[in-house]
C-alpha positions in Angstrom: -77.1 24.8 4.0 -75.9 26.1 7.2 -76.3 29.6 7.3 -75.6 31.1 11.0 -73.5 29.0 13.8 -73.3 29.8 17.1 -70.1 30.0 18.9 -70.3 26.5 20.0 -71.3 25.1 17.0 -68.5 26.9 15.6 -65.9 25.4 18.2 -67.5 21.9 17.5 -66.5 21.9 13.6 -63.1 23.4 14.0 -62.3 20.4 16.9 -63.4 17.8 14.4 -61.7 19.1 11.2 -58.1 19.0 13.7 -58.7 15.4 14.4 -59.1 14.9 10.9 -56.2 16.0 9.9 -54.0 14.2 13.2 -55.4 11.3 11.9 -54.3 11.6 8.3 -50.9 11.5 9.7 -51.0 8.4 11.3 -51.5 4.7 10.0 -53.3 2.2 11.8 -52.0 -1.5 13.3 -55.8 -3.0 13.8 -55.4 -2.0 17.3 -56.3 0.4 20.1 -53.2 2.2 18.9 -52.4 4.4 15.9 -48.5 3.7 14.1 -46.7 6.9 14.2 -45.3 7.4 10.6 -41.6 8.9 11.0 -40.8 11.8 9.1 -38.0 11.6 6.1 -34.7 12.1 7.5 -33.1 15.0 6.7 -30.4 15.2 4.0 -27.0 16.7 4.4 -25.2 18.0 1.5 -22.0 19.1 1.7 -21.2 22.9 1.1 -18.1 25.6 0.2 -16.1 22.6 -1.4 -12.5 23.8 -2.1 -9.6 22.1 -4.4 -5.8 23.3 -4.1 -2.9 21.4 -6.3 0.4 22.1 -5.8 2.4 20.2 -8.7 5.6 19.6 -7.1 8.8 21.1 -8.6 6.9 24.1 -10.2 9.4 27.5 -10.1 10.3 29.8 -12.9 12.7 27.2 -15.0 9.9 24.5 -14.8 6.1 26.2 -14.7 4.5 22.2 -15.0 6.7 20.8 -12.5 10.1 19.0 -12.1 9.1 16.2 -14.5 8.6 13.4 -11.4 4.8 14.0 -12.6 3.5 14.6 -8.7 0.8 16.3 -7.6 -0.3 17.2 -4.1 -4.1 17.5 -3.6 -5.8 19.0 -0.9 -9.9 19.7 -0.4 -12.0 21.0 2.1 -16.0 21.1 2.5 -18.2 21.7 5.2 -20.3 18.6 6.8 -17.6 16.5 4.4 -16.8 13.2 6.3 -14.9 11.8 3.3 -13.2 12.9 -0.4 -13.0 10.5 -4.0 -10.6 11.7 -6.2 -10.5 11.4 -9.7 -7.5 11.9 -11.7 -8.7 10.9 -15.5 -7.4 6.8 -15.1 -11.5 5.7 -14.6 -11.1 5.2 -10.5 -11.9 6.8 -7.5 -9.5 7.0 -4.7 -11.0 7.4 -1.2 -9.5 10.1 1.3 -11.1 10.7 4.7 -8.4 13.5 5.3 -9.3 15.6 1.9 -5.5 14.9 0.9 -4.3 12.8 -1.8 -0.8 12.5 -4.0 -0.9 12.0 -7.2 1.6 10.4 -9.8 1.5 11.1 -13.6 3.2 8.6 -15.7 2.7 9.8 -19.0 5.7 11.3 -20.5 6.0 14.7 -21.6 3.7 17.4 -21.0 -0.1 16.8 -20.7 -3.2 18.5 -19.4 -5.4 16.6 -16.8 -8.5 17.5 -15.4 -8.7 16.4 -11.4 -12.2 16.1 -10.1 -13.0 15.7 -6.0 -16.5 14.9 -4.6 -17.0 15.4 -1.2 -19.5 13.2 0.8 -21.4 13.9 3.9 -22.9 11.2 6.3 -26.3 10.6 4.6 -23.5 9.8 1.2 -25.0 12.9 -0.6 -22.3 14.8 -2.7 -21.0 17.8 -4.5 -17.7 17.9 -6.7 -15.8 19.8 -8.1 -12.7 20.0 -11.3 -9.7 21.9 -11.4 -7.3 21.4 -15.2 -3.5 21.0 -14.8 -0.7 20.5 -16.9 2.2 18.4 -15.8 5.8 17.8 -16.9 6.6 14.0 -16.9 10.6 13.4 -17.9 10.6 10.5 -20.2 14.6 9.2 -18.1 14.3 7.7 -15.0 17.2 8.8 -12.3 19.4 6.6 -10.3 18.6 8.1 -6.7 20.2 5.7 -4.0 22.2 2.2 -4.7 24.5 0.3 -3.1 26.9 -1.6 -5.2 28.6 -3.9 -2.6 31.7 -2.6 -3.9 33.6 -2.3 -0.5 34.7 -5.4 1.5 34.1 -6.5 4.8 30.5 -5.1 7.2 27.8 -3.5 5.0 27.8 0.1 4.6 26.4 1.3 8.2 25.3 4.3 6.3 22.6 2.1 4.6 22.0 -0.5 6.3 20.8 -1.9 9.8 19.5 -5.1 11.1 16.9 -7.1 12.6 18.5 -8.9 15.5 16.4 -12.3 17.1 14.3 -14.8 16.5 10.6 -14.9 16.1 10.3 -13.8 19.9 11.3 -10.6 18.9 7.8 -10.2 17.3 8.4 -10.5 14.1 8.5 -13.7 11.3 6.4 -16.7 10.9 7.2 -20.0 12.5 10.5 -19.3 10.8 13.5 -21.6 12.8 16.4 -19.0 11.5 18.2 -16.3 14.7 19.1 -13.3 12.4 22.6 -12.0 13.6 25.2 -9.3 12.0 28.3 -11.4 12.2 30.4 -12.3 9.7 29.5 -15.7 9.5 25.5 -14.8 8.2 26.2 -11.3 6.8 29.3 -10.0 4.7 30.8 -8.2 1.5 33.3 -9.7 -0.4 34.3 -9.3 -4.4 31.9 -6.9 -4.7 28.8 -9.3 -3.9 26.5 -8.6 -0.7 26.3 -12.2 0.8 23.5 -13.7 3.2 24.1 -16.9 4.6 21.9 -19.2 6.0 23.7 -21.5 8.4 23.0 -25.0 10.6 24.6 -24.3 13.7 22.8 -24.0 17.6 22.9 -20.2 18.4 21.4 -18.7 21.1 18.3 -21.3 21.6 17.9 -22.0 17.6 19.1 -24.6 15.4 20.3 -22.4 12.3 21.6 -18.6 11.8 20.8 -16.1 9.3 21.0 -12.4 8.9 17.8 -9.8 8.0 19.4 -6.1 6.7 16.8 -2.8 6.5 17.1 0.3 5.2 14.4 1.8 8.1 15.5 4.7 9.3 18.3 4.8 6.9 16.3 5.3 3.7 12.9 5.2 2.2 10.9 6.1 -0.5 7.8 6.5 -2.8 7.2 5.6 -6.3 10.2 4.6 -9.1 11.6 1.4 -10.2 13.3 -0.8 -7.3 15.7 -3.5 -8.5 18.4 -6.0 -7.2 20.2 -8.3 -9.1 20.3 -11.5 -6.9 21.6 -15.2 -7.3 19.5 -17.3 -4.7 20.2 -19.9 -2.1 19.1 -23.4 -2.8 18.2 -26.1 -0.6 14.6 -27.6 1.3 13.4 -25.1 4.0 15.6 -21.9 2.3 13.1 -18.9 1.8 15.4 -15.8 0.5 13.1 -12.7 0.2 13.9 -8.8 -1.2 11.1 -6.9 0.1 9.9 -3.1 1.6 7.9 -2.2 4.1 5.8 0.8 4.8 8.0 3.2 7.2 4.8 4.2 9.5 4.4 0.8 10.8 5.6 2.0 14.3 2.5 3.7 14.5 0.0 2.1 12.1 1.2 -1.6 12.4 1.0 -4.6 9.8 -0.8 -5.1 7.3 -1.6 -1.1 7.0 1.6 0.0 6.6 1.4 -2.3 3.2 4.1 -5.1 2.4 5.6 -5.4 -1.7 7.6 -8.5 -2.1 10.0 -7.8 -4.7 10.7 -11.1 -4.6 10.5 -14.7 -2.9 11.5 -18.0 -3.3 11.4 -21.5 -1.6 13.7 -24.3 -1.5 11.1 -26.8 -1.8 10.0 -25.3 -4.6 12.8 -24.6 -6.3 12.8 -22.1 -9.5 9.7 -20.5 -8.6 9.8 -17.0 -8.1 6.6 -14.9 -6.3 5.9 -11.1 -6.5 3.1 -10.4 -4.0 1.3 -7.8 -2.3 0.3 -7.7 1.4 -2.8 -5.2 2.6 -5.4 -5.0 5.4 -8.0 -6.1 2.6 -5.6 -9.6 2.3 -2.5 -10.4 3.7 -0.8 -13.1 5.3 -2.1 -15.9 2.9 -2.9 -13.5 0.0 -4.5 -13.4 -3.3 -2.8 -10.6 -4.7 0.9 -12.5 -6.0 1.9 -13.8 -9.2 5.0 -16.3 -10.3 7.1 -16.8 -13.0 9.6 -20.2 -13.4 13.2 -19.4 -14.1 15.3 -22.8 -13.8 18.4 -21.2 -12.7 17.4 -19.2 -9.8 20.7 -20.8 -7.7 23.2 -20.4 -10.2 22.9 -17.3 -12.1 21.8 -13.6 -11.1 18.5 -12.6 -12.6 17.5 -8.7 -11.9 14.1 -8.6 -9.5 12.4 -5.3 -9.8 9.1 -3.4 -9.7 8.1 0.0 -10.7 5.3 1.7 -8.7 3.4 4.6 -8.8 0.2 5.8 -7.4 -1.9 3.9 -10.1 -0.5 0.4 -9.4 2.9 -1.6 -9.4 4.3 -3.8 -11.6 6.8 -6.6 -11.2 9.6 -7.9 -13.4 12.5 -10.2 -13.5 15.1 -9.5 -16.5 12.8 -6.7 -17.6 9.8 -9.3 -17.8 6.5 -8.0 -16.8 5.0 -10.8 -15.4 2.3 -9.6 -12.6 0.8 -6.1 -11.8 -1.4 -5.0 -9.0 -3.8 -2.3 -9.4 -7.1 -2.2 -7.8 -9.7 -0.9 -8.8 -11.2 0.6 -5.7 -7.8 2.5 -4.1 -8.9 2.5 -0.5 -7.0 2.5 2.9 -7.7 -1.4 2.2 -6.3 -2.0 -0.8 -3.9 0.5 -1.6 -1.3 1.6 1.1 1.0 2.8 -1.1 0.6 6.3 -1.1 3.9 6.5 1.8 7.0 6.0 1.8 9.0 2.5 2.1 12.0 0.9 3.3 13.8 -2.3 2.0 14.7 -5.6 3.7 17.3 -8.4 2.3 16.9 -11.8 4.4 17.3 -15.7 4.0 14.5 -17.3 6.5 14.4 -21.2 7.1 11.3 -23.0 7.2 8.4 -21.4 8.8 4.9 -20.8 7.3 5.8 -20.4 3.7 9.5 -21.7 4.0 8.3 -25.1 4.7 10.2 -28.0 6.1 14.1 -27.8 6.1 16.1 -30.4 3.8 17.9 -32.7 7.0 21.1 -32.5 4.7 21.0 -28.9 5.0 24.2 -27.0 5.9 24.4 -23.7 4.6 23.4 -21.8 1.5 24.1 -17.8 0.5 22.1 -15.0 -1.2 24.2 -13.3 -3.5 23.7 -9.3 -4.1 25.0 -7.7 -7.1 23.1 -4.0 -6.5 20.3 -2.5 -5.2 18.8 0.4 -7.0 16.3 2.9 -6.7 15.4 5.2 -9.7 12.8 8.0 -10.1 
């Protein structure tokens, strides 16, 4: 044993325990040259994590709301870059702003507990619950309709139109030049009638019309119907269908796309409901059909009813496809904003197909349109 070191004995041992430890910290590639082992990276959690609800309609007659069953949710956390919300249905639905509207369908009132987790960059979390108790009236409301009743020019106050061809930037191969006149767009006997013509207008070989409610009116969540008798003939392609109103600014497919319903002559009797998202669209997966034999010669009622869990799609009061993701995401569900309807006839085009040669001219027939909530 070692009993007295001099100063530079001293300094000796001190220099080689250092470079023992600087060389525990590093591994070793067989080489002149140690690896550098990189430390952990650091974790961020998110912090202060704040949940407001408004449930709309609440004021001293109706203390759980106005019985539509929405809620308005709104979170906050620092170093958050994104929300989930849970709203007792067994999903998340993503948020990147913290802000989320809810619809409870349940009738009467009920008690819910909402849950938000907030997630930072490195996908670590906190969360927290808030209970609420909503008022869901068990009798939808007629809000808007038009009932055709009035002849002559649909009602300006409801309607507008698309005006072109497929240069105007929008359709799909489609050969039809949507006009207002007379000839393609009228009321008579209390029917809203779209007809699809053969006739050389303005460069195209057959005239149609395309009527919107954009800018006119719009909604979110209810029951949408239309009771409709359909055109017949090869190359006809009659669709009721809404739009999301911000697609000025966020474009197609995120402003979402619900087609009430289509049908094509060459396919005659088959009715589609589909949905069109960024996450699939154009040719998409998310549509189902149903066969009715008289599509041309009687009306049939084409309707859905959507909320914030999914929509579902009937004809005569027939459920016969639903959409409802199980991952609500920007992607998948675009459905949380208001839309706006459209009545047209296309010919041909991508899902129109080729047009009978014997073609002349067919009509849509519109008893109503409704909108309840």
């Amino acid at each position: 044993m070692i009993k007295f070191l001099n100063k530079t004995h001293k300094l000796f041992f001190i220099n080689i325990i250092f470079l023992s430890i600087i060389y525990s910290c590093v591994g070793s590639n067989n080489g002149d040259n140690p690896i550098i082992i990189p430390p952990d990276p650091v974790e961020i959690i998110p912090t202060n994590l704040v949940l407001n609800i408004n449930i709309v309609g609440v004021d001293q007659n109706n203390p759980n709301g106005d019985g539509f069953g929405i809620i308005q949710c709104t979170a906050s956390a620092t170093n958050a870059i994104k929300y989930g919300y849970r709203f007792g249905n067994g999903s998340e639905t993503e948020s990147t702003s913290g802000n989320m509207d809810y619809t409870y369908t349940t009738k009467g009132t009920n008690t819910y507990s909402v849950t938000v987790v907030a997630y930072s960059s490195t996908d670590n979390s906190i969360s927290t619950s808030k209970s609420i108790t909503v008022y869901v009236n068990d009798q939808l409301q007629l809000v808007w309709s038009d009932e055709f009743n009035t002849d002559g020019a649909p009602n300006t106050n409801n309607w507008n139109y698309d005006i072109g061809n497929g240069n105007n930037g929008w359709g799909n191969n489609e050969l039809q030049y949507y006009t207002d006149r007379t000839n393609n767009v009228t009321v008579a006997g209390g029917f809203l009638k779209i007809t699809a013509k053969k006739e050389t207008y303005q460069g195209s070989e057959y005239t149609s019309a395309r009527l919107k409610t954009e800018s006119k009116f719009d909604f979110k969540y209810g029951r949408f119907e239309v009771r409709a008798k359909l055109p017949i003939g090869g190359g006809t392609w009659p669709a009721i269908w809404m739009l999301g109103s911000n697609i000025t600014t966020v474009g197609w497919p995120a402003c979402g796309e619900i087609d009430i319903m289509e049908h094509v002559g060459n396919n005659q009797g088959t009715i589609h409901g589909s949905i069109h998202t960024p996450s699939s669209y154009g040719g998409t997966i998310n549509t189902g059909t149903k066969f009715l034999s008289d599509v041309s010669t009687a009306f049939h009622v084409y309707a859905i009813e959507w909320n914030s869990e999914k929509i579902d799609f009937f004809i005569d009061d027939t459920l016969y496809y639903t959409y409802n993701p199980s991952n609500k995401t920007n992607e998948t569900w675009p459905f949380n904003d208001n839309q706006f309807i459209i009545l047209n006839v296309a010919m041909g085009g991508n899902f129109g197909g080729a047009i009978d040669s014997n073609f002349t001219q067919s009509t849509m027939e519109v008893d109503y349109v409704r909108v309840y909530q």
